[in-house]
C-alpha positions in Angstrom: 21.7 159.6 92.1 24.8 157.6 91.2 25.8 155.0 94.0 29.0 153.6 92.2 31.1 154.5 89.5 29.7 155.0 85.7 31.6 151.8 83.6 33.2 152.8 80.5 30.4 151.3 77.9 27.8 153.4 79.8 30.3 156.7 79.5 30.5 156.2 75.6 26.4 155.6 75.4 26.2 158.9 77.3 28.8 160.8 74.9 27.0 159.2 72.1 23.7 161.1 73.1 26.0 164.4 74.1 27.1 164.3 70.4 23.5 164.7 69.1 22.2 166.7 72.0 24.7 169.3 71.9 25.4 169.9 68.5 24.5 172.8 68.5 25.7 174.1 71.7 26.7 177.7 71.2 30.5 176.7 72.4 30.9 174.0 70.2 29.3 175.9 67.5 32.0 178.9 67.7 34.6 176.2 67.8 34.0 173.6 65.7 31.8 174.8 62.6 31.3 171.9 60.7 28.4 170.1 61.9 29.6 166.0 61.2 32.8 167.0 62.7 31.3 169.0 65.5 29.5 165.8 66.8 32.3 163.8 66.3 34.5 166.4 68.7 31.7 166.4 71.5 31.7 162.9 71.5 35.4 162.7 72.4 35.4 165.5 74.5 32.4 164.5 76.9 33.7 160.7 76.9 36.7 162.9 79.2 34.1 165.5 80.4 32.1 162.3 81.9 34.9 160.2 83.1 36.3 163.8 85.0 32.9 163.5 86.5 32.7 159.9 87.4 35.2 160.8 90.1 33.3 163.3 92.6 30.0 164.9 90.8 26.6 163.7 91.7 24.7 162.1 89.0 21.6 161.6 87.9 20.4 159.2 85.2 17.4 158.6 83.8 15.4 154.6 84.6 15.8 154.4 80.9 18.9 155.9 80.2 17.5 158.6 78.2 19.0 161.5 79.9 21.4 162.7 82.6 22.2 165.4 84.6 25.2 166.5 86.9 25.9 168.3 89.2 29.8 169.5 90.4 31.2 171.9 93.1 31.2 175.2 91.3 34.5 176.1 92.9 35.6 173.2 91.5 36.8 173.6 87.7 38.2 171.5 85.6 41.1 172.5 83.6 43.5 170.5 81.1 45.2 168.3 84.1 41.5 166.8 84.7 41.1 165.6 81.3 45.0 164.0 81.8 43.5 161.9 83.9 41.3 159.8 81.6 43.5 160.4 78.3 41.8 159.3 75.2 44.7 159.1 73.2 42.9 159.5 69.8 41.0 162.7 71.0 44.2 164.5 72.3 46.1 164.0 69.3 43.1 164.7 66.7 41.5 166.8 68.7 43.7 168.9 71.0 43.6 172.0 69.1 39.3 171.9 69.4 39.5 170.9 72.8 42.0 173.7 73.8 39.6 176.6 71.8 36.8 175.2 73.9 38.4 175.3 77.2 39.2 178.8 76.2 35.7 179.6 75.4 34.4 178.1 78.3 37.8 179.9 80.4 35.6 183.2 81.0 33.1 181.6 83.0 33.3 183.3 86.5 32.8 180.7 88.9 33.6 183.9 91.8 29.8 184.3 90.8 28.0 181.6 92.9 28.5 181.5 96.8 30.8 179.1 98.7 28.9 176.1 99.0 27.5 176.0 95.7 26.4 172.9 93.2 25.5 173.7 89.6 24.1 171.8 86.8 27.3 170.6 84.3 26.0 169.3 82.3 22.3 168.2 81.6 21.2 166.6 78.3 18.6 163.8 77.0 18.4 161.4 74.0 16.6 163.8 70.9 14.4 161.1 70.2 13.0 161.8 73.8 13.4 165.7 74.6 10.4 167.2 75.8 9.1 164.6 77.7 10.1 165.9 80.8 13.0 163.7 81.2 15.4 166.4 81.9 12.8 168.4 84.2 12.7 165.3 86.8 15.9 164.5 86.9 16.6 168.3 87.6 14.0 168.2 90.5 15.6 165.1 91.5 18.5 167.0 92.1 16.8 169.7 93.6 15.2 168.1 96.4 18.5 166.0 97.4 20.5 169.0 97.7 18.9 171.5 99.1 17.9 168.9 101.6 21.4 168.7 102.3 21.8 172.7 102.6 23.5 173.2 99.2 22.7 176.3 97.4 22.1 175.5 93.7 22.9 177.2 90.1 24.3 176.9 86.5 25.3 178.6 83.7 23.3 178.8 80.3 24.4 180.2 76.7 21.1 180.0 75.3 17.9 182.1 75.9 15.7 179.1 75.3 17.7 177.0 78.3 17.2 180.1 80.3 13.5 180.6 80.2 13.7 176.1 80.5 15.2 176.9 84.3 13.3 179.6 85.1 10.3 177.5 85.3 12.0 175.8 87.6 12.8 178.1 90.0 16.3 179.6 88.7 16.8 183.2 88.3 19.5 185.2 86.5 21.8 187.0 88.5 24.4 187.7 85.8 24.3 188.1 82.2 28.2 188.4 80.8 28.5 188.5 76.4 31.6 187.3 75.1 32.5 189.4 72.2 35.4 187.1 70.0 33.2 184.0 70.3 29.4 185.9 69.8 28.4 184.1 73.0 26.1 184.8 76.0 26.3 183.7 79.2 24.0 183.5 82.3 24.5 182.8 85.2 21.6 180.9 87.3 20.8 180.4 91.1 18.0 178.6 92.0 15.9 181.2 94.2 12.0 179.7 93.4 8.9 181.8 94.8 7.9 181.4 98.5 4.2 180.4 98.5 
């Protein structure tokens, strides 16, 4: 878990590895279709998706560096004024437009969905050149144990089927399945309910 704040080199490493990990993300896909320009958006944007989170999400990160995963409030969104806060004055002038079309993708997300009291995965990701390791899997776990501990409830949100069968092995179930029609995307929504032995 993060003890201190994330310094800026480290935030630009991790966006680095967002870039190639998410390319293609079903969001950023819709918005951005251009694949070279795509990573160079999601670098930008999760250098001020990171830096929102250095503030008040727990995080996770890998001995090596090779992954990371965080976990936020899910009452708590983020919206335009967040991203204010840590301005990266070259992505909000080249990349407002992008960055406005994904927060309106991501905008029908219904965080009403998960209980009061709730902590959901946002986001998880891990280096290419080391994904199915099991990288992401621990760290998840990690996360797992020190919440629930703590009496959280946990869950996420997944737009594709391959993620969703990923967290099912680990103990997260579907409770809502929305499909947003302009952008061609699904949506599901996750809470962590594993099996009683």
């Amino acid at each position: 878990m993060k003890k201190k704040p994330i310094d800026n080199k480290t935030l630009k490493y991790f966006a680095r590895m967002a870039a190639q990990a998410y390319v293609n993300d079903p969001v950023h896909a819709y918005v951005t279709k251009s694949e070279k320009f795509r990573k160079r958006f999601v670098y930008h944007f999760m250098i001020e998706r990171l830096a929102t989170s250095n503030r008040e999400d727990i995080v996770y990160i890998d001995e090596e560096k090779r992954g990371i995963c965080i976990w936020r409030e899910a009452h708590n969104e983020y919206d335009v004024l967040d991203f204010l806060m840590y301005p990266n004055w070259v992505f909000l002038w080249l990349y407002w437009p992008k960055t406005l079309k994904t927060l309106m993708a991501y905008s029908h997300l219904d965080v009403k969905v998960f209980p009061e009291n709730t902590y959901i995965i946002s986001p998880v990701f891990v280096d290419p050149e080391h994904q199915g390791k099991g990288i992401a899997t621990k760290l998840i776990k990690q996360g797992i144990e020190d919440l629930t501990a703590k009496g959280y409830k946990l869950g996420l949100e997944a737009q594709d089927k391959d993620n969703v069968r990923f967290y099912e092995k680990l103990g997260f179930k579907v409770i809502k399945h929305d499909y947003w029609k302009r952008e061609g995307i699904d949506n599901y929504y996750m809470m962590y309910a594993p099996e009683k032995e």
